[in-house]
Predicted model as a PDB file, atoms N, CA, C, CB and O in Angstrom, pLDDT in the B-factor column:
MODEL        1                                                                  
ATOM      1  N   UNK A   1       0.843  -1.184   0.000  1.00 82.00           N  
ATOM      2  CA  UNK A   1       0.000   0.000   0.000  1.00 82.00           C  
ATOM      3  C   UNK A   1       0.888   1.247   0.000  1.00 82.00           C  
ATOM      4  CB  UNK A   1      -0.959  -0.002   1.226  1.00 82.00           C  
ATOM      5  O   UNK A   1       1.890   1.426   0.692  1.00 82.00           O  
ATOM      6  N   UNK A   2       0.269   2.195  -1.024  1.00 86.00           N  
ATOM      7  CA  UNK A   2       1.193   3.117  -1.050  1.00 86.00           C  
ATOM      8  C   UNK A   2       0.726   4.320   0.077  1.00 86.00           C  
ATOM      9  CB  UNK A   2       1.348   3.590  -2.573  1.00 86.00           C  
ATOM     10  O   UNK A   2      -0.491   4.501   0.107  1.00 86.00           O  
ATOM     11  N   UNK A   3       1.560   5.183   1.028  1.00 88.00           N  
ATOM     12  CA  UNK A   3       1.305   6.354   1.773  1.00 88.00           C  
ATOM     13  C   UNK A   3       0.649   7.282   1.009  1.00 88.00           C  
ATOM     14  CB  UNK A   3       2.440   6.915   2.298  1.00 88.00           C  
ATOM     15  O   UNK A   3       1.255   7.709   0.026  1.00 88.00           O  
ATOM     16  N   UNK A   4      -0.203   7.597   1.185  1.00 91.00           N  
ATOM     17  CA  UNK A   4      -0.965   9.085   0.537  1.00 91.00           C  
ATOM     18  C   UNK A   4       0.461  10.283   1.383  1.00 91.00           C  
ATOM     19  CB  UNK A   4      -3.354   9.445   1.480  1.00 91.00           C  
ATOM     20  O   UNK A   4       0.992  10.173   2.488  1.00 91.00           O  
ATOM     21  N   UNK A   5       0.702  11.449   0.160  1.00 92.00           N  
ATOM     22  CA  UNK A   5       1.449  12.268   0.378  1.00 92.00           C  
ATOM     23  C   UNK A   5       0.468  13.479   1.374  1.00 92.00           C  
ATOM     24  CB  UNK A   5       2.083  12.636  -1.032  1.00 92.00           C  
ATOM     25  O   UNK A   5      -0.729  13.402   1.651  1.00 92.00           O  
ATOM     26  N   UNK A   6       1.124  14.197   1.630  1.00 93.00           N  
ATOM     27  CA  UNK A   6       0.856  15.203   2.472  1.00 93.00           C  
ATOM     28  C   UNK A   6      -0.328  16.269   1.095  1.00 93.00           C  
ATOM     29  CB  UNK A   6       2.674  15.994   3.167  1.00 93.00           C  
ATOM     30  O   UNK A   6       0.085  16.403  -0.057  1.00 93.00           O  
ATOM     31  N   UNK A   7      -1.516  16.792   1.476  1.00 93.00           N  
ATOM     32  CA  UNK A   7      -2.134  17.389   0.666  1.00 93.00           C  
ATOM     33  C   UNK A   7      -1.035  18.508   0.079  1.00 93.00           C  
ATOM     34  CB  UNK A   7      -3.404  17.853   1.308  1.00 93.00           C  
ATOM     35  O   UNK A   7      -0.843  18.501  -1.137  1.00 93.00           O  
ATOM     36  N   UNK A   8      -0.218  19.592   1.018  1.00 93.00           N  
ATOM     37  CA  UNK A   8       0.345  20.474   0.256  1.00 93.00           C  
ATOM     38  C   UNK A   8       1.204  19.941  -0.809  1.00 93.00           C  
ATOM     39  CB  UNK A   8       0.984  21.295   1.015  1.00 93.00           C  
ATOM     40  O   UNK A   8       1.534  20.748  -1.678  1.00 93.00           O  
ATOM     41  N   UNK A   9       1.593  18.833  -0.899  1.00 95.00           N  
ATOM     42  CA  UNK A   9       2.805  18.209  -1.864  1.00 95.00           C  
ATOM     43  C   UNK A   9       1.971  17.806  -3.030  1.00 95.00           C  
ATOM     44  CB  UNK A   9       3.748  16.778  -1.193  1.00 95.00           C  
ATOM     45  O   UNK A   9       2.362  17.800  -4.197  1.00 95.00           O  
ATOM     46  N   UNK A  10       0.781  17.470  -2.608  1.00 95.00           N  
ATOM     47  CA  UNK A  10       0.101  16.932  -4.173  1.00 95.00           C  
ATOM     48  C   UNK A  10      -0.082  18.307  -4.664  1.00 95.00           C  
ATOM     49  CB  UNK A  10      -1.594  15.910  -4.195  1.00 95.00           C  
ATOM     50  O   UNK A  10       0.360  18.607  -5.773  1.00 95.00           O  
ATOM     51  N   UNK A  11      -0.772  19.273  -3.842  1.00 93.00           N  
ATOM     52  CA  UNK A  11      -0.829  20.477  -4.662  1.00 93.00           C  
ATOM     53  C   UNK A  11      -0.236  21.070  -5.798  1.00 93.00           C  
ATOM     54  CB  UNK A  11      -0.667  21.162  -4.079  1.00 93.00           C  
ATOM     55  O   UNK A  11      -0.534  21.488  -6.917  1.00 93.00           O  
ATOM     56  N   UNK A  12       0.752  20.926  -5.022  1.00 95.00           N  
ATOM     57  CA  UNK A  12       2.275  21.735  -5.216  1.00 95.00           C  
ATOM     58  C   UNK A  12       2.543  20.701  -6.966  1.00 95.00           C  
ATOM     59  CB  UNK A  12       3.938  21.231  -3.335  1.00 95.00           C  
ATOM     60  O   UNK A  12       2.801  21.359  -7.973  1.00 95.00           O  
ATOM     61  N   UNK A  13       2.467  19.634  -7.032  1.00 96.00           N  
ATOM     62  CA  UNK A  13       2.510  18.862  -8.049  1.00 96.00           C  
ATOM     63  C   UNK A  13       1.780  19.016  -8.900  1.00 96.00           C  
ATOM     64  CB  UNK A  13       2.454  17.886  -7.843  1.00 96.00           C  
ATOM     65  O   UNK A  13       2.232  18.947 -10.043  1.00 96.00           O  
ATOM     66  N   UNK A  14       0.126  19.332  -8.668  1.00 95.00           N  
ATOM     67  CA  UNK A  14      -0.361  19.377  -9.686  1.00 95.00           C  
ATOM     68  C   UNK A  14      -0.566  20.988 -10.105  1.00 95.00           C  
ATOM     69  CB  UNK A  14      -1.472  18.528  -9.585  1.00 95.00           C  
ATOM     70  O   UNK A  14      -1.333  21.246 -11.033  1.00 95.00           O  
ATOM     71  N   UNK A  15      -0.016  21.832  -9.555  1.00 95.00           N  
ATOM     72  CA  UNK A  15       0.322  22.926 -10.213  1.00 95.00           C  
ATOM     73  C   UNK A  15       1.654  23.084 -10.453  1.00 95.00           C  
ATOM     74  CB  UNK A  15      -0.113  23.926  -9.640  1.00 95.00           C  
ATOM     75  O   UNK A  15       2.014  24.252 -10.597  1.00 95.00           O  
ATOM     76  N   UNK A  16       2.561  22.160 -10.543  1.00 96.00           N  
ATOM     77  CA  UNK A  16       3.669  22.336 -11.892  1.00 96.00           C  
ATOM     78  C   UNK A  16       3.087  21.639 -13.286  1.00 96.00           C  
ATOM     79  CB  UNK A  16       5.304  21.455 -11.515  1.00 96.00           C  
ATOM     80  O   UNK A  16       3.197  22.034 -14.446  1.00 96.00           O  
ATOM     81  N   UNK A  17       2.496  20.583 -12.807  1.00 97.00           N  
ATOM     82  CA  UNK A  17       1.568  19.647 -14.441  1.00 97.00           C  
ATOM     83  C   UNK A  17       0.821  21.011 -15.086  1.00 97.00           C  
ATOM     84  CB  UNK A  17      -0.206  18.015 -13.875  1.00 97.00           C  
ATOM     85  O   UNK A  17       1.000  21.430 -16.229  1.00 97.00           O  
ATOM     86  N   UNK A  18      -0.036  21.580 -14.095  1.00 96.00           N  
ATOM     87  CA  UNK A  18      -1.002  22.176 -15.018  1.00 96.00           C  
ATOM     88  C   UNK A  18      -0.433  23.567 -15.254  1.00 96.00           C  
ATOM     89  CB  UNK A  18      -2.523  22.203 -14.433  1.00 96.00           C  
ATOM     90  O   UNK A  18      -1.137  24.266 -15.983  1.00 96.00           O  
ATOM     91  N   UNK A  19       0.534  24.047 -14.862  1.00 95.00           N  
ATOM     92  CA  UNK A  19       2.201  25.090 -15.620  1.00 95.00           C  
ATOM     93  C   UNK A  19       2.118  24.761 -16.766  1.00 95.00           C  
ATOM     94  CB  UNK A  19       4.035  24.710 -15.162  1.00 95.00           C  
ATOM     95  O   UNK A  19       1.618  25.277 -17.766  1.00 95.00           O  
ATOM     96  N   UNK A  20       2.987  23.266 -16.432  1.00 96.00           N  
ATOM     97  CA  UNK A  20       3.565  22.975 -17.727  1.00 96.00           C  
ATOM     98  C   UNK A  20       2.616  22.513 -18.875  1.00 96.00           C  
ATOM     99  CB  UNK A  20       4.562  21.957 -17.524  1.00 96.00           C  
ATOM    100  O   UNK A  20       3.089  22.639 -20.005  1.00 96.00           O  
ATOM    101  N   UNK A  21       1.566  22.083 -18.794  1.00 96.00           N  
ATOM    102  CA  UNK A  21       0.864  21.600 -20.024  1.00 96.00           C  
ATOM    103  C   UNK A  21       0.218  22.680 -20.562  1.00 96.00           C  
ATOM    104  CB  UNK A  21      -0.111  20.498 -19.808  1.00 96.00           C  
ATOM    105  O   UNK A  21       0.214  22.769 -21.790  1.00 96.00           O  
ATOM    106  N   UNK A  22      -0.660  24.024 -19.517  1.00 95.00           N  
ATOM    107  CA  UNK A  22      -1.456  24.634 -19.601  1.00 95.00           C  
ATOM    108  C   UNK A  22      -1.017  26.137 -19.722  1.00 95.00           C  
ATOM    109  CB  UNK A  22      -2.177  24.247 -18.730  1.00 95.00           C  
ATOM    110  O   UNK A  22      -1.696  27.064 -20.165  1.00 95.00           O  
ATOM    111  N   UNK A  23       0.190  26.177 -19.263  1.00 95.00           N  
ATOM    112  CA  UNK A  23       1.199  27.728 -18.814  1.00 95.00           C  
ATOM    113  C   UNK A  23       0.561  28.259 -17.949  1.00 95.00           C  
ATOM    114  CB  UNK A  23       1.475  28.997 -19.916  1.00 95.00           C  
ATOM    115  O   UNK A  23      -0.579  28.037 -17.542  1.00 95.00           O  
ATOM    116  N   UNK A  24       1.558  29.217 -17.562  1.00 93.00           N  
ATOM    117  CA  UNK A  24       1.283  29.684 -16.272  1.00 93.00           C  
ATOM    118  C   UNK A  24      -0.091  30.632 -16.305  1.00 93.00           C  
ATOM    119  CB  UNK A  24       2.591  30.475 -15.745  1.00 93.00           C  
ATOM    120  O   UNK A  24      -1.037  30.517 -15.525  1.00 93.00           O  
ATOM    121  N   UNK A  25      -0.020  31.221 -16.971  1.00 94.00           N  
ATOM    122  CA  UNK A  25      -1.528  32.256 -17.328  1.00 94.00           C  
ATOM    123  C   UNK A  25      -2.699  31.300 -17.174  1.00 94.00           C  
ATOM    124  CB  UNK A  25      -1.646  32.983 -19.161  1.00 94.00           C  
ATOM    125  O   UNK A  25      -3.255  31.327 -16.076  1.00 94.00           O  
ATOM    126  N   UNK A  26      -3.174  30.443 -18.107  1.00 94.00           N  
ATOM    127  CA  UNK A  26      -4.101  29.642 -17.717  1.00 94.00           C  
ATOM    128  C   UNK A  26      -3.801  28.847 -16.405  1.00 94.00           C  
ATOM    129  CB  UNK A  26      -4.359  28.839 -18.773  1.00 94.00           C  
ATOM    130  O   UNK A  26      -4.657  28.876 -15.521  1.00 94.00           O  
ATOM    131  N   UNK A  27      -2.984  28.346 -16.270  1.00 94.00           N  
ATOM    132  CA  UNK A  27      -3.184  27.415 -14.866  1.00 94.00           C  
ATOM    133  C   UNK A  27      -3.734  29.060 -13.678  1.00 94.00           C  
ATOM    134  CB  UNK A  27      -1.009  26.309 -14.220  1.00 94.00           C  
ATOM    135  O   UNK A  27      -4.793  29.071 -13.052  1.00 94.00           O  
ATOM    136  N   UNK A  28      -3.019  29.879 -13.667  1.00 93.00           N  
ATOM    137  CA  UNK A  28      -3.889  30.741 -12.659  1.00 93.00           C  
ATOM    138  C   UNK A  28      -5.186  31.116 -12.472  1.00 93.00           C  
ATOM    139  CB  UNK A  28      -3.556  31.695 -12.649  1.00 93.00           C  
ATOM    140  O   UNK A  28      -5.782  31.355 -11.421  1.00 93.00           O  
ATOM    141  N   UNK A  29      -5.698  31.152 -14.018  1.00 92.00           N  
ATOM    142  CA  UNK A  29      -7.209  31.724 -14.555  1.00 92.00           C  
ATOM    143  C   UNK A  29      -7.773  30.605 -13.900  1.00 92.00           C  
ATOM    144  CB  UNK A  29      -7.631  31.899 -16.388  1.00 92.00           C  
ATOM    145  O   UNK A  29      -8.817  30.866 -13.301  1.00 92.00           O  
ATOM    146  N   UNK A  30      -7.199  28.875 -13.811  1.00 93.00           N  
ATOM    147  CA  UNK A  30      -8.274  28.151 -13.237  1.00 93.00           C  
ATOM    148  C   UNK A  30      -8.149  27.754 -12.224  1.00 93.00           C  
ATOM    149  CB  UNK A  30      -8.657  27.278 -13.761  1.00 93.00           C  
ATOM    150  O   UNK A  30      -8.927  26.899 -11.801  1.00 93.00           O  
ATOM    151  N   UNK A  31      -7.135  28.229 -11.484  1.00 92.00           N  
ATOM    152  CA  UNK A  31      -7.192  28.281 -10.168  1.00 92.00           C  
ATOM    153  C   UNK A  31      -8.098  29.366  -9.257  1.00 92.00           C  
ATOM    154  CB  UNK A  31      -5.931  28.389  -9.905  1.00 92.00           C  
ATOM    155  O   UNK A  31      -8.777  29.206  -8.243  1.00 92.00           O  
ATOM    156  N   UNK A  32      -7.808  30.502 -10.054  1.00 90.00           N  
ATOM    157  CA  UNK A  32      -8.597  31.484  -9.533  1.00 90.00           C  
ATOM    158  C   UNK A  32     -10.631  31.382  -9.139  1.00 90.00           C  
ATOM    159  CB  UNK A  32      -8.202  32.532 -10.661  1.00 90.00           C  
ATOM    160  O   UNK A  32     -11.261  31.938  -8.239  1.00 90.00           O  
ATOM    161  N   UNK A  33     -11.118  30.449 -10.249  1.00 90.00           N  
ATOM    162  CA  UNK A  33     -12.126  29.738  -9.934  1.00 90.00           C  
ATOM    163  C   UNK A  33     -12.665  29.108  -8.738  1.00 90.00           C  
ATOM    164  CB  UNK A  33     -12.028  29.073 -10.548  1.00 90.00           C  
ATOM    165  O   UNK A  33     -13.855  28.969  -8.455  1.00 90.00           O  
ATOM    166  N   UNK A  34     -11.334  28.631  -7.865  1.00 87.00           N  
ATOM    167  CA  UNK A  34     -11.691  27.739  -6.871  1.00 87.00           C  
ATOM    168  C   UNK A  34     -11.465  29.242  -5.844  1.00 87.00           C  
ATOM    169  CB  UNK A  34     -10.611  26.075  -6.666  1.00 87.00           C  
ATOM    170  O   UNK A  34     -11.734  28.855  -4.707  1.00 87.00           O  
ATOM    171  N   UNK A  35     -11.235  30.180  -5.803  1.00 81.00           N  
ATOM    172  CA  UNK A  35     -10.507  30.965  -5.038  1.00 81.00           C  
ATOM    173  C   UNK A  35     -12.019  31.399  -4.022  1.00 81.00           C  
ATOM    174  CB  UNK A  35      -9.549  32.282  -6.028  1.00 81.00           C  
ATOM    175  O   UNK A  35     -13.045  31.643  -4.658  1.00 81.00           O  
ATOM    176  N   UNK A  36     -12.061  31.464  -2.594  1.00 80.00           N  
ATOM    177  CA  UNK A  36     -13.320  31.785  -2.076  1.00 80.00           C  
ATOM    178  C   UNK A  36     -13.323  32.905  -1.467  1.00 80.00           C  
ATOM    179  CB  UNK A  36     -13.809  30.917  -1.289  1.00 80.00           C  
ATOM    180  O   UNK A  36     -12.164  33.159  -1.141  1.00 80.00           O  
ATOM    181  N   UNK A  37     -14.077  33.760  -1.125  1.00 78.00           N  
ATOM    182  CA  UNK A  37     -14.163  35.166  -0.668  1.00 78.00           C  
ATOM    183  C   UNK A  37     -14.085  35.025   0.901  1.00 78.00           C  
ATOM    184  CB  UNK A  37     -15.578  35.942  -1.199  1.00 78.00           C  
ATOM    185  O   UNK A  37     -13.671  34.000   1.443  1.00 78.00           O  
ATOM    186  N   UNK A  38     -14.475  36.032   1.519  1.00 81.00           N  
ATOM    187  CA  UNK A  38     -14.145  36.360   2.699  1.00 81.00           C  
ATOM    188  C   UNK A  38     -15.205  37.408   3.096  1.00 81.00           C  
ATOM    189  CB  UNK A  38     -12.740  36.784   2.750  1.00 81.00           C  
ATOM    190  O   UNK A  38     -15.724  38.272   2.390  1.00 81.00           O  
ATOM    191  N   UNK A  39     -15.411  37.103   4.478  1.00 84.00           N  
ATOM    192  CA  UNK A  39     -16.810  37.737   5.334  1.00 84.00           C  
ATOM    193  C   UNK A  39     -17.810  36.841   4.965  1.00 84.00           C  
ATOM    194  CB  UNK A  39     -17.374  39.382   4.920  1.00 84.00           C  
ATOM    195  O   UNK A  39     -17.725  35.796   4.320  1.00 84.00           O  
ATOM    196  N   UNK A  40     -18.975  37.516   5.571  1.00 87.00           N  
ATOM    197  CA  UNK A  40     -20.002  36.599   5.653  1.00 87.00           C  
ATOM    198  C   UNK A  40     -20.968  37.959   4.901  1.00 87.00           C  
ATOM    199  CB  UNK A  40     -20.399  35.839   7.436  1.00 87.00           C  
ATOM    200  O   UNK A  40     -21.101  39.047   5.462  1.00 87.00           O  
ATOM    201  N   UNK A  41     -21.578  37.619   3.545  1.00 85.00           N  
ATOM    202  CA  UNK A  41     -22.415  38.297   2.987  1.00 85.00           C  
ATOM    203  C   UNK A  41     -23.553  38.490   3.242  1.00 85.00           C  
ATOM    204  CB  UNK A  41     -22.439  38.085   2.176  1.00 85.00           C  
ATOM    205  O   UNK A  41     -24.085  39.561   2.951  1.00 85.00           O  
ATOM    206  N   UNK A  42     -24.274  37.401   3.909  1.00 89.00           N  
ATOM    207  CA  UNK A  42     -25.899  37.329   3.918  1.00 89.00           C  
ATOM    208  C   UNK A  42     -25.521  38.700   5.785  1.00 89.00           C  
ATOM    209  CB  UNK A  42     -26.941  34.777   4.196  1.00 89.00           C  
ATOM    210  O   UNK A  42     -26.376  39.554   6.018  1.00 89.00           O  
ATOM    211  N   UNK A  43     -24.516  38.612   6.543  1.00 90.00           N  
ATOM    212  CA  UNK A  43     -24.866  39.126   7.648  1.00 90.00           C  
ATOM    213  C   UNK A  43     -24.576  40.773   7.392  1.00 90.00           C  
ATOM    214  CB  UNK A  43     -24.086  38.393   8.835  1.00 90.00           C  
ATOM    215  O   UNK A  43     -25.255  41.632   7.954  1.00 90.00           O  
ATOM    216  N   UNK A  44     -23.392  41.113   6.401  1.00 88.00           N  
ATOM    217  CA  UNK A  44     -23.270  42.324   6.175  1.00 88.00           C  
ATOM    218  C   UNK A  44     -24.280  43.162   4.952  1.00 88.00           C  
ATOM    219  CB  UNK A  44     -21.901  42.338   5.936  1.00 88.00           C  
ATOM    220  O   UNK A  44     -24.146  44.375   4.790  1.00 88.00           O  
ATOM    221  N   UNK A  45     -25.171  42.443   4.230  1.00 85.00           N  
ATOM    222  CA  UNK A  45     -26.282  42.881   3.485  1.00 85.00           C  
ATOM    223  C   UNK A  45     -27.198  43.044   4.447  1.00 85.00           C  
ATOM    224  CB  UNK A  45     -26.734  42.022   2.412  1.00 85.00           C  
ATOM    225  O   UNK A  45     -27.818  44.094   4.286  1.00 85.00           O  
ATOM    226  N   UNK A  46     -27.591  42.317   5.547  1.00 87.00           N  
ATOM    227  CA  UNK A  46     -28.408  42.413   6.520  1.00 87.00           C  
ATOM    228  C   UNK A  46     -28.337  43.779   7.445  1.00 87.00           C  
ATOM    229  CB  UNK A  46     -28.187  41.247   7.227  1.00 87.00           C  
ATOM    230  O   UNK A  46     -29.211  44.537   7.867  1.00 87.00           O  
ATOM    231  N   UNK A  47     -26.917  43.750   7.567  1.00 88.00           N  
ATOM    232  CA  UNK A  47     -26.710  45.361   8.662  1.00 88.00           C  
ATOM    233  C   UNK A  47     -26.970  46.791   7.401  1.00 88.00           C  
ATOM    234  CB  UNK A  47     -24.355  45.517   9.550  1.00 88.00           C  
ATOM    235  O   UNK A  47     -27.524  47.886   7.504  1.00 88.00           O  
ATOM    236  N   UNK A  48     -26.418  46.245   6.518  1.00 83.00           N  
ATOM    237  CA  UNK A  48     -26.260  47.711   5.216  1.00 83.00           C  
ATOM    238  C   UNK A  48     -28.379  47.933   5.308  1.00 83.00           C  
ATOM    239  CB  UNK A  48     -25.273  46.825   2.596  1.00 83.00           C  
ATOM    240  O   UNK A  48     -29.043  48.931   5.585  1.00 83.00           O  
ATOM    241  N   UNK A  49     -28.753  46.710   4.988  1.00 82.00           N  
ATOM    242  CA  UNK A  49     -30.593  46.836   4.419  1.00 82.00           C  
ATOM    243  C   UNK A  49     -31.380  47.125   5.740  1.00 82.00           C  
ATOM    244  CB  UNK A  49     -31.407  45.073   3.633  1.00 82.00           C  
ATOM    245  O   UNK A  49     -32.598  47.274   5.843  1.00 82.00           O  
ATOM    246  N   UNK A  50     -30.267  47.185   6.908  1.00 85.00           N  
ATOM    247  CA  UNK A  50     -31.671  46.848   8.404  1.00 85.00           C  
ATOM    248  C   UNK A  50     -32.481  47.900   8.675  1.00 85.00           C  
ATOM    249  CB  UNK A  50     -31.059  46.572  10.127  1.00 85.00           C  
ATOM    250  O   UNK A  50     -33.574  47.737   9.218  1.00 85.00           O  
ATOM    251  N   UNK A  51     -31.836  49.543   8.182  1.00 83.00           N  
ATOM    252  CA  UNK A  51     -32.640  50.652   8.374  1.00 83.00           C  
ATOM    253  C   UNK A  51     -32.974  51.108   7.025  1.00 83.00           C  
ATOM    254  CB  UNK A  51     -31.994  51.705   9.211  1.00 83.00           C  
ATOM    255  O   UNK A  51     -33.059  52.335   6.972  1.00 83.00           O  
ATOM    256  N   UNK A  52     -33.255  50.323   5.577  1.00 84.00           N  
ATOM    257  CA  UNK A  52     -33.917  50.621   4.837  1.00 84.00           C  
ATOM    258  C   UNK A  52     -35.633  50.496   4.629  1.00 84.00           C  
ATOM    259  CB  UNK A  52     -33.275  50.198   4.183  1.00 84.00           C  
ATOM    260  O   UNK A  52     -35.907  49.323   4.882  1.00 84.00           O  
ATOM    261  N   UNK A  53     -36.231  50.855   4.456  1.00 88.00           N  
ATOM    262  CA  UNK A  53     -37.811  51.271   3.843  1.00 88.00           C  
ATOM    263  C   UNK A  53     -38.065  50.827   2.632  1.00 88.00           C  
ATOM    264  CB  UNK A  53     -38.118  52.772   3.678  1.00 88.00           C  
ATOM    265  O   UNK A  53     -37.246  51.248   1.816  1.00 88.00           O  
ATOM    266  N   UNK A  54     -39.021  50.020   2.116  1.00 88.00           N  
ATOM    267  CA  UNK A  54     -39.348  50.118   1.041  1.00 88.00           C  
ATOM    268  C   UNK A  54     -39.519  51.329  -0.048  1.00 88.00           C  
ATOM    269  CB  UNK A  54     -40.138  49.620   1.240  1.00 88.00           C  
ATOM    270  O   UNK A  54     -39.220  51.311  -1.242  1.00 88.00           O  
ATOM    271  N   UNK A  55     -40.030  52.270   0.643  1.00 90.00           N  
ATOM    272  CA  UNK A  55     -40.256  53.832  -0.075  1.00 90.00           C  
ATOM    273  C   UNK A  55     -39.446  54.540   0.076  1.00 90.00           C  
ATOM    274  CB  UNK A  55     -41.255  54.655   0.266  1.00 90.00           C  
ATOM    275  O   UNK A  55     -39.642  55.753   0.011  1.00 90.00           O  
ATOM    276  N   UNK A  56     -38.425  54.079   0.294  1.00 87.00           N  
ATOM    277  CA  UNK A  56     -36.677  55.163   0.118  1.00 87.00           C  
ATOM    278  C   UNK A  56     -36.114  54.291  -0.765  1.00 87.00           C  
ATOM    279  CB  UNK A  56     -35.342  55.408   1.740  1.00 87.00           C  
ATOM    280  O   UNK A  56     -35.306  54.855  -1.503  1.00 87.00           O  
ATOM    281  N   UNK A  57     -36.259  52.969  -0.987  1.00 85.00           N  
ATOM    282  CA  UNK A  57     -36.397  52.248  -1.570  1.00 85.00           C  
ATOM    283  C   UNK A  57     -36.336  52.488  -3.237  1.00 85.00           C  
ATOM    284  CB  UNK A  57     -37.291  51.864  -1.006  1.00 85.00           C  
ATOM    285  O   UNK A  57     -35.388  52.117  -3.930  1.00 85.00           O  
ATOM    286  N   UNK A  58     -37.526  53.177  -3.742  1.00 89.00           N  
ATOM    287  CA  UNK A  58     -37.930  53.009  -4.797  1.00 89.00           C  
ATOM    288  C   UNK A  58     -37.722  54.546  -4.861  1.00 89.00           C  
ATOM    289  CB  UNK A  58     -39.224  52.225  -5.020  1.00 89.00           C  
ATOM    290  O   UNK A  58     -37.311  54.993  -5.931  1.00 89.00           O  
ATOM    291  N   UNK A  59     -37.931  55.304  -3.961  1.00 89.00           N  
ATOM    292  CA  UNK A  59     -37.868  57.078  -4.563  1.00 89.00           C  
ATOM    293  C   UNK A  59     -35.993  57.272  -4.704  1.00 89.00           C  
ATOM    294  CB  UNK A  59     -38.768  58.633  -2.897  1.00 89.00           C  
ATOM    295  O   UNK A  59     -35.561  58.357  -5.094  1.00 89.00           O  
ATOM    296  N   UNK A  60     -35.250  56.404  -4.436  1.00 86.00           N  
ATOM    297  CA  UNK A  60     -34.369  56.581  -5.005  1.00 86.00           C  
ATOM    298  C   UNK A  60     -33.968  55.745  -6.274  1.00 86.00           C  
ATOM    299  CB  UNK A  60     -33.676  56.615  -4.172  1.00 86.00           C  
ATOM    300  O   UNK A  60     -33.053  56.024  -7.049  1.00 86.00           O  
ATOM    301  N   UNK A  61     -34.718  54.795  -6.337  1.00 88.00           N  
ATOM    302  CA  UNK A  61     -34.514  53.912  -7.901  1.00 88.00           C  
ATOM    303  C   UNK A  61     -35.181  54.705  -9.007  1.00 88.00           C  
ATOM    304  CB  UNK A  61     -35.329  52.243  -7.942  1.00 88.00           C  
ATOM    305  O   UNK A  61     -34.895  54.641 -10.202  1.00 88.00           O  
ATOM    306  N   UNK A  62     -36.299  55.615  -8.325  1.00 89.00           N  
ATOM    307  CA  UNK A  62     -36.963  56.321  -9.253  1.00 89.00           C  
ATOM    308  C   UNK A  62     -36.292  57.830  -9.699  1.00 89.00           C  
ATOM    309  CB  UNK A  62     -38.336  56.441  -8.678  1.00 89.00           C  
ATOM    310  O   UNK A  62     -36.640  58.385 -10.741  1.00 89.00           O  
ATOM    311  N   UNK A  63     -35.152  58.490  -8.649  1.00 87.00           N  
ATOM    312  CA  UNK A  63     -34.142  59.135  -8.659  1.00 87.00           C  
ATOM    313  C   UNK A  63     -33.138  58.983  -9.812  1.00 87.00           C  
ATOM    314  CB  UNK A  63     -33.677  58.911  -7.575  1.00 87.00           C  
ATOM    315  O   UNK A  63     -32.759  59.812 -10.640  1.00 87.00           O  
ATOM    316  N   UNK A  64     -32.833  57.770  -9.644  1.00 84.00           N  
ATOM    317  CA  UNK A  64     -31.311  57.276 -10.581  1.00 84.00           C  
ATOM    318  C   UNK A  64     -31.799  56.790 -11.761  1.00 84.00           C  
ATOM    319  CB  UNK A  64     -30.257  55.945  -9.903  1.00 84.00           C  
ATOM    320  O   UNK A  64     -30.953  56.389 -12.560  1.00 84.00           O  
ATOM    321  N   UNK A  65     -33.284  56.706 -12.161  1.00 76.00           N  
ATOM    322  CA  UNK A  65     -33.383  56.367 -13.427  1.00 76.00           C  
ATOM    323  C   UNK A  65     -33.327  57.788 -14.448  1.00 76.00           C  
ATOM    324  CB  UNK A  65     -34.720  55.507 -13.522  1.00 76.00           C  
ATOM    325  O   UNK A  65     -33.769  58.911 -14.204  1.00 76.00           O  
ATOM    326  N   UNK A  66     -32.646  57.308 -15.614  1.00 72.00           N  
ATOM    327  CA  UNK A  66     -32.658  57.947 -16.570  1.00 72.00           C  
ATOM    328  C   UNK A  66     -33.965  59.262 -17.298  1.00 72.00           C  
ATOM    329  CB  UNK A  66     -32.418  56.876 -17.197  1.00 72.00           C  
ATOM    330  O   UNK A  66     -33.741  59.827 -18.369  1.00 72.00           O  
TER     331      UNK A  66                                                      
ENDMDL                                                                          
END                                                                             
């Protein structure tokens, strides 16, 4: 049975493969895919919307339209 390597080492491996087959530009573009954000969105949309109104709401959508 073979040892499974340490996760950072496979990494590290399969981003020299996908370097070398793919170059470096693309191998980043699809790495960047997996890349995940930071904070928590649903709680900071919640504090930004908590003292909004429906009717400030719309008299400013009705403001910014053309």
């Amino acid at each position: 049975m073979i040892a499974p390597r340490p996760l950072a080492e496979v990494t590290q491996h399969a981003i020299k493969v996908l370097s070398r087959e793919m170059g470096v530009a693309d191998t980043i573009r699809f790495l960047n895919q997996f890349a995940t954000g930071s904070g928590n969105y649903t709680e900071e949309r919640q504090q930004l919307a908590k003292s909004l109104v429906l009717d400030d709401i719309l008299s400013e959508i009705r403001h910014s339209a053309p």
